[in-house]
N, C-alpha and C positions, 0 to 999 in steps of 0.2 A: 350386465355390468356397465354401469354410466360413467362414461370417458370424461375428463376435464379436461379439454388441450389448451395447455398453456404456450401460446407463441411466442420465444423467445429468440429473437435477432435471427429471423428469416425471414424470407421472403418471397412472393406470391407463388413460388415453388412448393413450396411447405405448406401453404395453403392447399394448394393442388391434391399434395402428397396426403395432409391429413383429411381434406376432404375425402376422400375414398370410404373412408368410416371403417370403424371397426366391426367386427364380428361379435352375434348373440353367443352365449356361453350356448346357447341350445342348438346353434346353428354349428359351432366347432365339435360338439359331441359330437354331433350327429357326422360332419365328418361334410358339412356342405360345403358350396363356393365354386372356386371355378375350375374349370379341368381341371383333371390330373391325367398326365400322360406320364405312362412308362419308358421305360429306356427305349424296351421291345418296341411299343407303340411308336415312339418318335422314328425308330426306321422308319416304318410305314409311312411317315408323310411326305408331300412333295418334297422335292431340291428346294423350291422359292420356300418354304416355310425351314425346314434343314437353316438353309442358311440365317435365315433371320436369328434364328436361336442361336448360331454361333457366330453373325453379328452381335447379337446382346450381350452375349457372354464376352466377349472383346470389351465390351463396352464397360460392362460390371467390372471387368480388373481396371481398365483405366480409372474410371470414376474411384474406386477405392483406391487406388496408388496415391490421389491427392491427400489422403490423411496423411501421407510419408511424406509427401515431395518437400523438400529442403530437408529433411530430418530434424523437423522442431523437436528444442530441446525444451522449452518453457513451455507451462503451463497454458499463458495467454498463445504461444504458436502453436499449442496440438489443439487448444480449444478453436481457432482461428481455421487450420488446416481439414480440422474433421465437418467442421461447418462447409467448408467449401466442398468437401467428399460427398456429403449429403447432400446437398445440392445438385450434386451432380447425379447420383444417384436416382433423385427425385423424376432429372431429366430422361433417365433410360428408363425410369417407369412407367411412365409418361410415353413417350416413344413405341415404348412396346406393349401398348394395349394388346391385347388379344394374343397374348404370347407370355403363357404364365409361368411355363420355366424361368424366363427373367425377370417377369417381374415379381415371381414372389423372392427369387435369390434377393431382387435391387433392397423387396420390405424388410427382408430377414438383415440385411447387411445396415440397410439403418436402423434397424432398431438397433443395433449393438452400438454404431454413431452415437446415437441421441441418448442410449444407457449411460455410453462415456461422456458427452455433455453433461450428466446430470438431468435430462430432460427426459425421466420417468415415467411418465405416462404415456408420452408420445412414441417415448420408448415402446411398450405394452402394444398399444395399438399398433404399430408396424410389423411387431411379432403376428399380433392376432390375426391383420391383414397377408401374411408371409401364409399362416395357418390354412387362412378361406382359401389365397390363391391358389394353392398347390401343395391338399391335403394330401396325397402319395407320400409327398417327401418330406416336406415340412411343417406337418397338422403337430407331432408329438415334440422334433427337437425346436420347434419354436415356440411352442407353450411351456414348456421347459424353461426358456429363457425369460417367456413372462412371469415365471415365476419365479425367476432367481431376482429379477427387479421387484415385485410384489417383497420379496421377502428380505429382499435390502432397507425396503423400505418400510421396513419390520410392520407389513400387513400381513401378517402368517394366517389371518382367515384365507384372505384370496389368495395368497400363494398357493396354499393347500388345495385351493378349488384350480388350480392354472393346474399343476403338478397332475390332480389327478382325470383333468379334461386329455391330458398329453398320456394319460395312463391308460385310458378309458378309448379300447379300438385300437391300442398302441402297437406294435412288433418291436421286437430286435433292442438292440440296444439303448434305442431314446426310450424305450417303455420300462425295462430295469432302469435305468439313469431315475426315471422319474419315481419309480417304486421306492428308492432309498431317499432321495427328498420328502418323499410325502409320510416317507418314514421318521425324518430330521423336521418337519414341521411340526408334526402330532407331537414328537416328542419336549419341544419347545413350547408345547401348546397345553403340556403337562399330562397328556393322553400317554402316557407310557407302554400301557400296556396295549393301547393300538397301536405304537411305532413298531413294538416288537413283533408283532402279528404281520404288519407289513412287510418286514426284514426278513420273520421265518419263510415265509412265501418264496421269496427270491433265492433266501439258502438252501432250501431245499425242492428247489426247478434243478431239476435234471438239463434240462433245454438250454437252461442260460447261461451265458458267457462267465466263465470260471472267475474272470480279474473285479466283475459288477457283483459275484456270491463273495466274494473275498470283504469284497466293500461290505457287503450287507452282515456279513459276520462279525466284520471288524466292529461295524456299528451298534449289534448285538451285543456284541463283550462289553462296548464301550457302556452301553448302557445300566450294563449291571456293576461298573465299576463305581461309576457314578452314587451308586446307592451304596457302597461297600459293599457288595456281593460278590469275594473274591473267587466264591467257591462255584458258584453261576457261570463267573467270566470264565475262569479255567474250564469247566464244564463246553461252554460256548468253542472255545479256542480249540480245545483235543476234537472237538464235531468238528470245525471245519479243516485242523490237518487232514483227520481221516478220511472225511468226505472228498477231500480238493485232491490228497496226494493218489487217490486211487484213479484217477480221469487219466493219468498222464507216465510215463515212465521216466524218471531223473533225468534219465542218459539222454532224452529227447528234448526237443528245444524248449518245447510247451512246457515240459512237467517240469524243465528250470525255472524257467518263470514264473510259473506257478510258485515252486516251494520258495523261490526269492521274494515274491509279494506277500508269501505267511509270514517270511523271519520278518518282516519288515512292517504287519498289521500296528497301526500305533497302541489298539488295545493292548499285545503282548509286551511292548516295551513299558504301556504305565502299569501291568502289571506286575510286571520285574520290578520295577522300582519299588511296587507297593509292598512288594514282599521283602525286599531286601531292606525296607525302611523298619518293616515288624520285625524281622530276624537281628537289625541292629539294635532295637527298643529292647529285646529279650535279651539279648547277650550284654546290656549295659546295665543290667540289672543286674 
């Protein structure tokens, strides 16, 4: 995928920072770039390396505290303020070559900057870069984020491709996250019947987090509402009470949660609505 970096009011830092270059879509599948170390593993290293990392991580909150400092309220002062966060940013990247817990945190934190700038692309690429550096952590929820920018900026081909690079080797929760996007793309993309094929997967994983199958079911129903299929949606909606309420007991904290995030799916509320709209059409008759 061919990056356009547009430089927009920064300065030889930014340079710096997009010089790094981004990552081949074939190099993020694959899961390459630079270390990854585990939690586990960073015991294992020296005190001098120990500390460098929790030097940087000092560093990574200072540098982003500048997007608040004064608490701009204007537009021109948060555009003003997160410029200067970036910057700074740039600096602890910089700083801490060869130490890619922080510097993939510094790429993941600007790209979310430079999302908020407006500055999309650049955006993408610091994601992508956050990916290579330290695919353990950040290969799936920072292509995730390349493709919530991809798809703001209604390229729903590459989003779809970001979504399902962050799906593709994924775990845990950034892997369903991305399962129900690549769900929400196809389905914009007029593939309906692969959104739902994606969605069914997720509702029906045993494995996965209960409140991410809630999403995916909601998005099921939604789907069929959309077409008029009230009898599909219903259909949808009693599968995931019965599926969801059986995991958990009421009286337990989980199984409240649970049954509070069903009454609350927005498929079940637009189709209360729809029904009470048709029951009023009949009785006005």
């Amino acid at each position: 995928m061919k990056r356009i970096i547009r430089l927009i009011g920064v300065g030889s830092l930014s340079l710096f920072c997009l010089s790094l270059g981004p990552v081949s879509g074939q190099d993020l599948a694959q899961g390459k770039g630079g270390r990854a170390i585990s939690q586990k593993k960073e015991k294992q290293l020296s005190p001098e390396q120990r500390k460098r990392i929790r030097e940087g991580r000092r560093a990574l909150i200072e540098a982003s505290k500048k997007a608040r400092a004064g608490q701009p309220r204007t537009a021109e002062a948060k555009a003003k303020a997160r410029n200067i966060a970036f910057e700074a940013l740039v600096k602890v990247e910089a700083k801490y070559r060869g130490v890619p817990e922080v510097q993939a945190e510094a790429a993941y934190r600007e790209g979310k900057l430079l999302a908020l700038l407006g500055r999309s692309r650049d955006a993408v690429s610091a994601y992508e870069r956050a990916a290579r550096l330290l695919p353990e952590r950040y290969r799936s929820k920072a292509l995730i984020q390349g493709g919530h920018v991809m798809r703001r900026m209604k390229k729903l081909g590459d989003a779809l491709k970001y979504y399902r690079l962050a799906l593709k080797g994924g775990r845990g929760l950034d892997a369903q996250r991305a399962r129900i996007w690549e769900g929400k793309v196809l389905a914009r993309l007029g593939r309906m019947e692969d959104a739902r094929k994606s969605w069914k997967v997720l509702c029906s994983s045993s494995h996965a987090d209960p409140f991410q199958r809630i999403l995916a079911f909601d998005a099921l129903a939604g789907s069929y509402l959309r077409q008029g299929d009230l009898r599909q949606a219903r259909l949808v909606l009693k599968d995931a009470d019965e599926t969801l309420s059986a995991l958990s007991s009421p009286e337990e904290k989980l199984g409240k949660k649970i049954q509070e995030r069903l009454s609350r799916m927005s498929s079940r509320r637009r189709l209360r609505q729809r029904l009470e709209k048709e029951a009023a059409a009949k009785s006005g008759k």
